[in-house]
C-alpha positions as a printed NumPy array, in Angstrom:
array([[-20.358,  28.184,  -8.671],
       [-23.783,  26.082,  -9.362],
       [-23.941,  22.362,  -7.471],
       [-25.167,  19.732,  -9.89 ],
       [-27.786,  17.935,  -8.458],
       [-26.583,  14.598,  -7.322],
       [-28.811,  12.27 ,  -9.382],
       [-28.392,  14.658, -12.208],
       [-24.626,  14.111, -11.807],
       [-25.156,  10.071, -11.655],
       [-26.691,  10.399, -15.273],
       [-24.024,  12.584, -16.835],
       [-21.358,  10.088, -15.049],
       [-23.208,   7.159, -16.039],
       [-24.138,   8.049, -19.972],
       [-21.009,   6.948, -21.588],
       [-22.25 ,   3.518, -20.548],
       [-26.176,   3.806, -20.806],
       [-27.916,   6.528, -17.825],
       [-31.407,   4.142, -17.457],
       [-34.196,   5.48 , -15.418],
       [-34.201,   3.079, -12.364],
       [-30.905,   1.91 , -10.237],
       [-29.097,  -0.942, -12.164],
       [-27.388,  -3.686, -10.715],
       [-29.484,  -7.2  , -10.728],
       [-26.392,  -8.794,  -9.403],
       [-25.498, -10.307, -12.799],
       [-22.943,  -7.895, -13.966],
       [-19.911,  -9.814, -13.212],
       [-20.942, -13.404, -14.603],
       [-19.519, -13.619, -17.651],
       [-17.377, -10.446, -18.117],
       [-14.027, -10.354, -18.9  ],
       [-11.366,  -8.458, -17.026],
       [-10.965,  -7.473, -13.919],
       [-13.675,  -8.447, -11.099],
       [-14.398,  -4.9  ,  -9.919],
       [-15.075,  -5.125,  -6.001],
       [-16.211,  -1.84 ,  -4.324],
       [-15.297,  -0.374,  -1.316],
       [-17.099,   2.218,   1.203],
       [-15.247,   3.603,   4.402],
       [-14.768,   6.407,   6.437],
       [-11.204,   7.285,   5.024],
       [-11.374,  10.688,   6.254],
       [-13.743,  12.745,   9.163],
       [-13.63 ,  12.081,  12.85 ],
       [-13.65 ,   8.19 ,  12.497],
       [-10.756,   8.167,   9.779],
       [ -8.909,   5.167,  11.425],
       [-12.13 ,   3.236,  11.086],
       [-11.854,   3.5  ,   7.281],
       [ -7.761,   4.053,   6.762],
       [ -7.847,   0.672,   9.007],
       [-10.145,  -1.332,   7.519],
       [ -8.771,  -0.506,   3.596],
       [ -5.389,  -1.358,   4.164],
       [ -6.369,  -4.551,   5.151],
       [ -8.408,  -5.029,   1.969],
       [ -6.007,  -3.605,  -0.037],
       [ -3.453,  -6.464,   1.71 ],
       [ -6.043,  -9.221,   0.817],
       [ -6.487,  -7.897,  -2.693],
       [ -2.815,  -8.295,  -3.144],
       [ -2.311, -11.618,  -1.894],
       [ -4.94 , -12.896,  -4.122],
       [ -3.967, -11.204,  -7.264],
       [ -0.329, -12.976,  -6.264],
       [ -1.803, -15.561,  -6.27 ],
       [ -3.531, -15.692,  -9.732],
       [ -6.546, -14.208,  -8.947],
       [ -9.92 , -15.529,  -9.363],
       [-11.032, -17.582, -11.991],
       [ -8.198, -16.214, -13.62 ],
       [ -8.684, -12.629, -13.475],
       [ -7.307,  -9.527, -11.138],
       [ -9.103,  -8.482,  -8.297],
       [ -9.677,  -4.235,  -8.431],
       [-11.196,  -2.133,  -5.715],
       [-12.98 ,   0.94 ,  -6.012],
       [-12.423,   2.75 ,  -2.624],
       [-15.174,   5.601,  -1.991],
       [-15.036,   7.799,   0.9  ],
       [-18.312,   8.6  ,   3.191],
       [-16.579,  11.227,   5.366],
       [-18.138,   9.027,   8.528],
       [-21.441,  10.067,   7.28 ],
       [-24.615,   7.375,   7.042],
       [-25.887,   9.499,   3.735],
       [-22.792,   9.404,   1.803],
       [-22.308,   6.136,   2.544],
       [-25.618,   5.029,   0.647],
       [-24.813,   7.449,  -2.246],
       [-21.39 ,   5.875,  -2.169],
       [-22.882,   2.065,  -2.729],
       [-25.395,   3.414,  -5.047],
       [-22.881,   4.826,  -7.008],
       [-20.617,   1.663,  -7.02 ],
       [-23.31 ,  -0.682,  -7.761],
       [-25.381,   1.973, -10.689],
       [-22.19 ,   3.476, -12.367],
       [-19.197,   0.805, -11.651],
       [-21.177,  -1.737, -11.46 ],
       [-19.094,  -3.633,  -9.072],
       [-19.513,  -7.597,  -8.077],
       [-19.752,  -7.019,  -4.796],
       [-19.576,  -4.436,  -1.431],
       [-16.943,  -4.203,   1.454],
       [-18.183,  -2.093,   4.151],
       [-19.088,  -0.493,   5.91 ],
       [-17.519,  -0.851,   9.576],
       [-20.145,   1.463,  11.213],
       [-23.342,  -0.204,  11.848],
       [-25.108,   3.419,  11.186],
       [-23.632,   3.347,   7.66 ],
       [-23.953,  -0.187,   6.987],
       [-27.744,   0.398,   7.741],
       [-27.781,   3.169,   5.328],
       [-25.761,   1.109,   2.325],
       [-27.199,  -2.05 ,   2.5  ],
       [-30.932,  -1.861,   1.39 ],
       [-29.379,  -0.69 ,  -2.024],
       [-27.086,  -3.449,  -2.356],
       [-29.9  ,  -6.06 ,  -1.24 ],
       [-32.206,  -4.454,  -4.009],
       [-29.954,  -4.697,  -6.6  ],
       [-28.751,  -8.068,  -5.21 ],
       [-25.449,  -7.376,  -4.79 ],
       [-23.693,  -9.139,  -2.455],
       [-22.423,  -6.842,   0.717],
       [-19.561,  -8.074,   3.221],
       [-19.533,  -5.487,   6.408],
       [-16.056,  -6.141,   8.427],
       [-16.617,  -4.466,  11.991],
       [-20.427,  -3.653,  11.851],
       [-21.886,  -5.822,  14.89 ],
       [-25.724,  -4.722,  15.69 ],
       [-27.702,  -7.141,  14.7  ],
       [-29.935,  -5.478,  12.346],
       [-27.227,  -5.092,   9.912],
       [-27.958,  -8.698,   8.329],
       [-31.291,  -8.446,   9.111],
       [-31.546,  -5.928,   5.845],
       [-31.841,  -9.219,   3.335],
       [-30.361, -12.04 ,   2.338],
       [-27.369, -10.478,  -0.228],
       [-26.178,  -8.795,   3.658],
       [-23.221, -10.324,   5.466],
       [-20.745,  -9.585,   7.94 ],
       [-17.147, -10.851,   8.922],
       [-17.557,  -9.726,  12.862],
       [-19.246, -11.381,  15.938],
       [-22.677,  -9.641,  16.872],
       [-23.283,  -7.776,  19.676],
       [-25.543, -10.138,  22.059],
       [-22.334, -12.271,  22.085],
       [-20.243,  -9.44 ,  23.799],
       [-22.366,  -9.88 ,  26.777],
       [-22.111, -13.091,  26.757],
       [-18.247, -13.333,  26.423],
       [-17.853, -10.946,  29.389],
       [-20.026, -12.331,  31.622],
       [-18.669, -15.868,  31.201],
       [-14.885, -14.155,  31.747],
       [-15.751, -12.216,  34.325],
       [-17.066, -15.347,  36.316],
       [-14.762, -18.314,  35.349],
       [-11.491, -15.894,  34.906],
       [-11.747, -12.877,  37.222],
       [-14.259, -14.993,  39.687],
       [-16.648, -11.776,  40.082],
       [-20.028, -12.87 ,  42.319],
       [-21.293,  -9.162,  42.531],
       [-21.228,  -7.131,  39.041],
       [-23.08 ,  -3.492,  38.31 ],
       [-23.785,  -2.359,  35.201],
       [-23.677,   1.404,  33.517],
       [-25.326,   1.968,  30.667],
       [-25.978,   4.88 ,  28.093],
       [-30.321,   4.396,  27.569],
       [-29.494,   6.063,  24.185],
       [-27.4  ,   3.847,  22.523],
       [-29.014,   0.504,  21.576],
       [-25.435,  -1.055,  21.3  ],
       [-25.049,  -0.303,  24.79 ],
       [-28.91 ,  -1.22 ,  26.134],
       [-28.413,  -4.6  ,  23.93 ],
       [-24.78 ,  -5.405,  25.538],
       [-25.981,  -4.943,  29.098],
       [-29.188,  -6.732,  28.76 ],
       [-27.224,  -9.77 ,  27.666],
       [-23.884,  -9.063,  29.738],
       [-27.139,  -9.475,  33.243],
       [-29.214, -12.386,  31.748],
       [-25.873, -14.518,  31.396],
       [-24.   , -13.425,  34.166],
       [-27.56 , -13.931,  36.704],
       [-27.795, -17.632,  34.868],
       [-23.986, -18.157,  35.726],
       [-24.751, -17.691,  39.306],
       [-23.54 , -14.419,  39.873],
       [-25.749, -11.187,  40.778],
       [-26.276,  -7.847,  39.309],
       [-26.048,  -5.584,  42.392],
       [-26.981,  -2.385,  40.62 ],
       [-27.682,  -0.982,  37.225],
       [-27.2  ,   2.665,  36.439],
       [-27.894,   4.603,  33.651],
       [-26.544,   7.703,  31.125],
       [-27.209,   9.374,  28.29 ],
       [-24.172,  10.137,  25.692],
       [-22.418,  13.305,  26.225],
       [-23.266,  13.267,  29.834],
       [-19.861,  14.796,  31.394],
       [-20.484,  13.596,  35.143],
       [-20.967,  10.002,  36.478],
       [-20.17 ,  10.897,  40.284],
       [-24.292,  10.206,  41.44 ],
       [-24.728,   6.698,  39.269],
       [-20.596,   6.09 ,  40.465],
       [-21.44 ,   6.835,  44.475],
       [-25.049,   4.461,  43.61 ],
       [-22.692,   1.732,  42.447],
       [-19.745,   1.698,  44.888],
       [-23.107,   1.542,  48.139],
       [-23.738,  -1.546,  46.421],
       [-20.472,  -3.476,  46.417],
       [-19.625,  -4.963,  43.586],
       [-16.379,  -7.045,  42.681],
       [-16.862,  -5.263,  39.157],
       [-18.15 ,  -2.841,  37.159],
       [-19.558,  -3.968,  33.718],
       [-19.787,  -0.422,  30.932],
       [-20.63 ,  -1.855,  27.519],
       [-20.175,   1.986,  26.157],
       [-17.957,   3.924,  23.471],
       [-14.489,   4.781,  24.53 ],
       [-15.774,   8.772,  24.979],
       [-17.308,   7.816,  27.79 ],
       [-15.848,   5.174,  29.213],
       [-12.519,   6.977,  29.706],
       [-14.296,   9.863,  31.795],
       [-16.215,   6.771,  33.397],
       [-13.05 ,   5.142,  34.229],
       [-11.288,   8.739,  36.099],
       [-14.878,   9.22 ,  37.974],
       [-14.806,   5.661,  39.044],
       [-11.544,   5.838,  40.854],
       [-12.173,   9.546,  42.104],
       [-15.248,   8.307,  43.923],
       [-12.856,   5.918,  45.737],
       [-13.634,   2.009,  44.13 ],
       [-10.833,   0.268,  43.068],
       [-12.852,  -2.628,  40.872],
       [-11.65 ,  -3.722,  37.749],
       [-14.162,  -2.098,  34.46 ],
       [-15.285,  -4.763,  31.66 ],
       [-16.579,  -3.595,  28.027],
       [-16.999,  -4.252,  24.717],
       [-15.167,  -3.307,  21.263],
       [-15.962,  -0.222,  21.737],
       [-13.598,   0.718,  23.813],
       [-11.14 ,  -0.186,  20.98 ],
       [ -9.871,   3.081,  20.25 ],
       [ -5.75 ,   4.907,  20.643],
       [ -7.524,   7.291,  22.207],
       [ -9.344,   5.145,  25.094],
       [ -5.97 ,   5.659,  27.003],
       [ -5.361,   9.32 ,  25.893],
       [ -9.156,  10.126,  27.533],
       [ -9.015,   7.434,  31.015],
       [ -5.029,   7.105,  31.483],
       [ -4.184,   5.158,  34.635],
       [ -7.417,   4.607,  36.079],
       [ -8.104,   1.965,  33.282],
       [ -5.569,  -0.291,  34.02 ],
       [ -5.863,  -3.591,  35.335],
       [ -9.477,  -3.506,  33.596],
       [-10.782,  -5.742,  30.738],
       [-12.941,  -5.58 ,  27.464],
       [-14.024,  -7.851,  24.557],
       [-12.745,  -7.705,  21.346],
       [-12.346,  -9.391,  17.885],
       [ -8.45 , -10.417,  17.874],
       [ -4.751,  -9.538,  19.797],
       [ -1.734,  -8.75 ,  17.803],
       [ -0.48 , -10.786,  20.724],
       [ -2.368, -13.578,  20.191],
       [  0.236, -16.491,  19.594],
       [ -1.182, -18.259,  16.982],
       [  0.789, -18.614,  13.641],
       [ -1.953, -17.375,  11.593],
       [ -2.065, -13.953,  13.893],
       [  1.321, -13.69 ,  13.863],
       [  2.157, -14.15 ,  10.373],
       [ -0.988, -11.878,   9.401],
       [  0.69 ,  -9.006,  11.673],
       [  4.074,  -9.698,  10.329],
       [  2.715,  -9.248,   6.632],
       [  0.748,  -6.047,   7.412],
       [  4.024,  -4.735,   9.327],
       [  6.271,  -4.965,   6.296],
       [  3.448,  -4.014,   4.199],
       [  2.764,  -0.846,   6.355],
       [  6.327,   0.301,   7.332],
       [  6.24 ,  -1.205,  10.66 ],
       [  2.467,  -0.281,  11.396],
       [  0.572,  -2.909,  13.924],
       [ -2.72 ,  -4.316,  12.664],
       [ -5.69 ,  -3.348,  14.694],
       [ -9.059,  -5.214,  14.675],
       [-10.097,  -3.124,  12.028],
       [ -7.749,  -3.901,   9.944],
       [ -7.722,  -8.275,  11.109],
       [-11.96 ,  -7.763,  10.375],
       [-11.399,  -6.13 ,   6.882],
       [ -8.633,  -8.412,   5.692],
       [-10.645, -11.267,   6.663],
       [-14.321,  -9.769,   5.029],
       [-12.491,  -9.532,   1.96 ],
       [-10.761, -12.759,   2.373],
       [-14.25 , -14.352,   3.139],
       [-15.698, -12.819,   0.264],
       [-12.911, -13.515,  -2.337],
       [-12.843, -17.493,  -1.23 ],
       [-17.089, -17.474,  -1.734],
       [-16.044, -16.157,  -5.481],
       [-13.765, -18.703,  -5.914],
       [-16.281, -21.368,  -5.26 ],
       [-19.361, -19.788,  -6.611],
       [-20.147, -21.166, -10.003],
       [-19.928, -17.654, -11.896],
       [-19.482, -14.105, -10.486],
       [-23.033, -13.391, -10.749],
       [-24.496, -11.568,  -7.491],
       [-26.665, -14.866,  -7.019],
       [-24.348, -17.112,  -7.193],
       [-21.418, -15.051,  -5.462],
       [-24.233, -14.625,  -2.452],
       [-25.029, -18.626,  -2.521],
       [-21.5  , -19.4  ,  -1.876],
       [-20.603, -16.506,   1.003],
       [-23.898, -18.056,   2.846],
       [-22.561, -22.177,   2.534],
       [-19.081, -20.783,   4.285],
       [-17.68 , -22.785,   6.401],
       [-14.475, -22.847,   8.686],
       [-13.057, -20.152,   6.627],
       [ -9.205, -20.042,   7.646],
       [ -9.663, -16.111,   9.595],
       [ -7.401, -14.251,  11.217],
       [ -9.605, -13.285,  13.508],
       [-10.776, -17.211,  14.284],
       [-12.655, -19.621,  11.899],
       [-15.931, -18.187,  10.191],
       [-18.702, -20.34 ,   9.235],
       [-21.94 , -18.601,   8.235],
       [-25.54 , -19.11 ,  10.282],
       [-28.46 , -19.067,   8.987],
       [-28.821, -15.389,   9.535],
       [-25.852, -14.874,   7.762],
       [-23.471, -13.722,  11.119],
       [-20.46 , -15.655,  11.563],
       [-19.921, -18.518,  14.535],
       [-16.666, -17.646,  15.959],
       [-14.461, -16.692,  18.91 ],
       [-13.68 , -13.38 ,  20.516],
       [-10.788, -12.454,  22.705],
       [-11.021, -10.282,  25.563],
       [ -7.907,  -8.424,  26.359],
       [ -6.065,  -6.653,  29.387],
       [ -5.367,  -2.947,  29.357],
       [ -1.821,  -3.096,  30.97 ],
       [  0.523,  -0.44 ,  32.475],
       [  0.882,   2.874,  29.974],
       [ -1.869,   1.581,  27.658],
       [ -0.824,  -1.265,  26.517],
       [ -3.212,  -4.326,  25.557],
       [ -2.423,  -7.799,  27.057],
       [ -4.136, -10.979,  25.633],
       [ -6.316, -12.464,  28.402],
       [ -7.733, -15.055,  26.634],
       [-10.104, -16.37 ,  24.045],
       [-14.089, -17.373,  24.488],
       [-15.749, -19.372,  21.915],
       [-19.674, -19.176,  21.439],
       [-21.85 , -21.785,  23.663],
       [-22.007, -25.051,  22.426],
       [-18.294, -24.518,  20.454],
       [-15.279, -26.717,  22.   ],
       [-12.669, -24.495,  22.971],
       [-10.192, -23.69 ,  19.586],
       [ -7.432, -21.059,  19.097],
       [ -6.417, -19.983,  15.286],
       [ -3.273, -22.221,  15.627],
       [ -2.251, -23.18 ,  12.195],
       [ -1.154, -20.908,   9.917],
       [ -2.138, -20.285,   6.605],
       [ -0.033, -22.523,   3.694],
       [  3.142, -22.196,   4.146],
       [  3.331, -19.833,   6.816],
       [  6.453, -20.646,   9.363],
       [  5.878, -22.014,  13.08 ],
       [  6.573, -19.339,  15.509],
       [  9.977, -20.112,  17.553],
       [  8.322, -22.171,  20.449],
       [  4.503, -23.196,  19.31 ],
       [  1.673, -21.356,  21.338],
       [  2.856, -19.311,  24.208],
       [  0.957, -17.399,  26.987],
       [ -0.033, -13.798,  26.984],
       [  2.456, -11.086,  25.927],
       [  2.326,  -7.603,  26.475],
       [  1.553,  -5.409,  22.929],
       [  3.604,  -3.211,  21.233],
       [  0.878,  -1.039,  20.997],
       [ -3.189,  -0.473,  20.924],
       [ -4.569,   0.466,  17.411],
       [ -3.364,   2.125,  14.348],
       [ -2.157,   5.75 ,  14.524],
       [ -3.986,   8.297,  13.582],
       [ -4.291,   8.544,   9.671],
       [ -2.448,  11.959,   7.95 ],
       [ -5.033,  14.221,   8.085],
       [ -6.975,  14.162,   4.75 ],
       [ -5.258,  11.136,   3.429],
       [ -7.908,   8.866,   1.306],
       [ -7.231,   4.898,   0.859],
       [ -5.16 ,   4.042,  -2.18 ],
       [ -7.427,   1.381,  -4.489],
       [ -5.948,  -1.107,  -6.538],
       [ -6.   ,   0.031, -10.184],
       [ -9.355,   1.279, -10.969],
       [-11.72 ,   3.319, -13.79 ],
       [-10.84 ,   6.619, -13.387],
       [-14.33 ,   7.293, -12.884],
       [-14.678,   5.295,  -9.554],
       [-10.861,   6.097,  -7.904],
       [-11.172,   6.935,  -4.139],
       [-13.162,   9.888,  -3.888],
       [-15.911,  11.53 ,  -1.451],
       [-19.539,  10.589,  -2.126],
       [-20.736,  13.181,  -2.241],
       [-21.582,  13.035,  -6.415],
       [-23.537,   9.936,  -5.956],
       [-27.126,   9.965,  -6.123],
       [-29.963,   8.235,  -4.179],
       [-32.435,   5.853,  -5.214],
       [-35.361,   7.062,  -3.575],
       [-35.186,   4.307,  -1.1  ],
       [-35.933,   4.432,   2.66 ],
       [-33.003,   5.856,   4.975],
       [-32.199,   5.562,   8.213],
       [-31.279,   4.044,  11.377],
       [-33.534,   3.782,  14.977],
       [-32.185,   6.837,  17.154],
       [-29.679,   6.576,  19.449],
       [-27.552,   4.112,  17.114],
       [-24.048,   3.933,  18.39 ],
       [-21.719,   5.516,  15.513],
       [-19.385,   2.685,  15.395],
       [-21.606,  -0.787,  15.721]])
């Protein structure tokens, strides 16, 4: 059987409504139409990285509903138009070209990998449609244009955030660092992580390097323990950081490890087991976090989800769509324009991940949490840093209406669990009611806009 060509395919999808020779989109399809606001989506629903995308779209698709309960906006329904990359940075850019040239949505969620948010966002910024990224944290990601936004923390702030916990909570002097040289997420986290931590008055004893996919640690492990250190800082992916962790104890130190979101994974435990307990990593929120807003949030998504605990994936998506949805509600029309003027004047938007306000680079100012990994796995709340210069807040009220929990703000809790199961293999999200022509679907019939792809080598697959 003969492939159609995937621009060819774009045309014969998009003639029933006018196929035009350049990408369309100018941001001004949604301003005075009637209907429903069409909002697409791009994820990873399926692929190795399938709970990034099954995640992050259930909690859109919980957003979307509240909303619509709600009346909608401007008095019309909110759809999404879910499209499935596969966890791969080129179907993610024929996915947005296809939502923005052929559904010609009002605005992007996604994606939560940094790679693929590289890849989709110069074609929403050209056709000046505004783009909301939950989870993607490298910096760059914003740096696209000014239609580009994100719901997350950046990545210079993990290193902050652990260096300030590791000195004022865990009282580490001596710290060591292992890196992976090829992964800028991890060269960016560590170079922070030793500038703050030196300029809190601690020292950096050692710094060791690796490359990902590297099997054996034991030579930069034996380097580090010579050295001493009361900890042992590894701003790397949860691959590596599980084999990191075993290796670490084999070799005989008994420090705790500190990291970054990336370690965020069900399958951080599977890889390291026992020898990452008692060890502690940044993140973006705790299911255990007492706050009413958390709590409600994760009470919601549980009888939303048949008893299924939110992970940050899902807290970062349900609050990117929130985010975007309030903008729309305050923009003066649904045009692209004015839809991107009111996402860049947030401020203190109600998260459940912390309050967002916008900077002038279009990153949000706002907390993260770092949590515990506990006995069998489990994730305890440890506590909650706020960026420098930001008093000391926790999410405490909840959102209108939303009940008290029994006793106010209580201390740390052990979780139920880590992150979302595993999704059924081959399951795609389930949109809101959409155009047949844009239901969840793979990519892979989108075309490209001739545009230049790509990401600097040795981007880390998640940020």
């Amino acid at each position: 059987m003969s492939r159609i060509p995937a621009r060819l395919l774009l045309c014969i999808v998009a003639a029933a409504i006018g196929c035009k020779s350049k990408e369309q989109g100018s941001g001004m399809v949604g301003a005075n139409a009637q209907g429903a606001i069409v909002v697409g989506e791009v994820g990873s629903m399926t692929g190795t990285e399938a709970t990034f995308g099954t995640s992050s779209d259930r909690g859109i698709q919980l957003a979307v509903s509240e909303v619509n309960g709600a009346g909608g906006i401007k008095n019309r329904q909110v759809t999404v138009i879910a499209l499935d990359d596969e966890g791969k940075p080129e179907e993610a850019a024929t996915a947005a070209t296809r939502l923005i040239a052929s559904e010609h949505v009002t605005a992007l969620l996604g994606e939560v990998a940094s790679t693929r948010s590289l890849f989709m966002a110069p074609k929403a910024q050209a056709a000046k449609v505004p783009m909301v990224s939950p989870s993607s944290t490298n910096e760059k990601v914003t740096q696209v244009g000014d239609y580009i936004f994100r719901a997350c923390f950046i990545d210079p702030f993990q290193g902050y955030v652990m260096a300030k916990f590791g000195r004022e909570n865990l009282k580490v002097a001596r710290a060591a660092i292992l890196k992976d040289v090829r992964n800028d997420y991890s060269v960016g986290l560590a170079k922070v992580f030793s500038e703050n931590f030196r300029k809190m008055g601690g020292q950096i004893v050692d710094e060791e390097s690796y490359s990902s996919g590297d099997v054996d640690f034991k030579a930069q492990l034996t380097n580090i323990k010579n050295a001493t250190p009361d900890a042992l800082y590894v701003p790397g992916y949860y691959t590596d950081v599980g084999l990191i962790a075993r290796q670490t104890r084999e070799v005989g130190m008994t420090i705790p490890l500190m990291g970054g979101d990336g370690w965020d994974s069900e399958r951080l435990y599977e890889i390291g087991g026992a020898a990452l307990e008692g060890s502690y990593f940044s993140n973006h929120y705790s299911v255990d976090d007492p706050s009413p807003r958390i709590q409600e949030f994760v009470a919601k998504f549980k009888k939303a989800y048949g008893g299924q605990l939110p992970d940050s994936l899902a807290a970062q998506a349900y609050d990117a769509a929130g985010m975007l949805f309030d903008a729309m509600k305050r923009a003066k029309d649904l045009s692209g324009p004015a839809i991107r003027d009111a996402l860049a004047e947030t401020k203190s938007y109600k998260g459940v991940t912390g309050d967002i306000s916008m900077d002038q680079n279009r990153n949000p100012v706002k907390p993260a949490v770092v949590l515990k990994i506990a006995k069998g796995g489990k994730y305890d709340f440890a506590g909650r840093v706020q960026p420098e210069g930001i008093a000391e807040t926790s999410p405490s009220e909840g959102p209108k209406g939303a009940p008290v929990a029994p006793g106010g703000n209580q201390g740390p809790k052990k979780t139920e669990g880590n992150t979302a199961p595993n999704a059924v293999p081959g399951r795609l999200a389930t949109p809101t009611p959409a155009p047949e022509v844009g239901s969840t679907s793979s990519a892979q019939a989108a075309a490209t806009t001739g545009q230049p792809q790509g990401v600097p080598a040795g981007e880390h697959p998640k940020k």
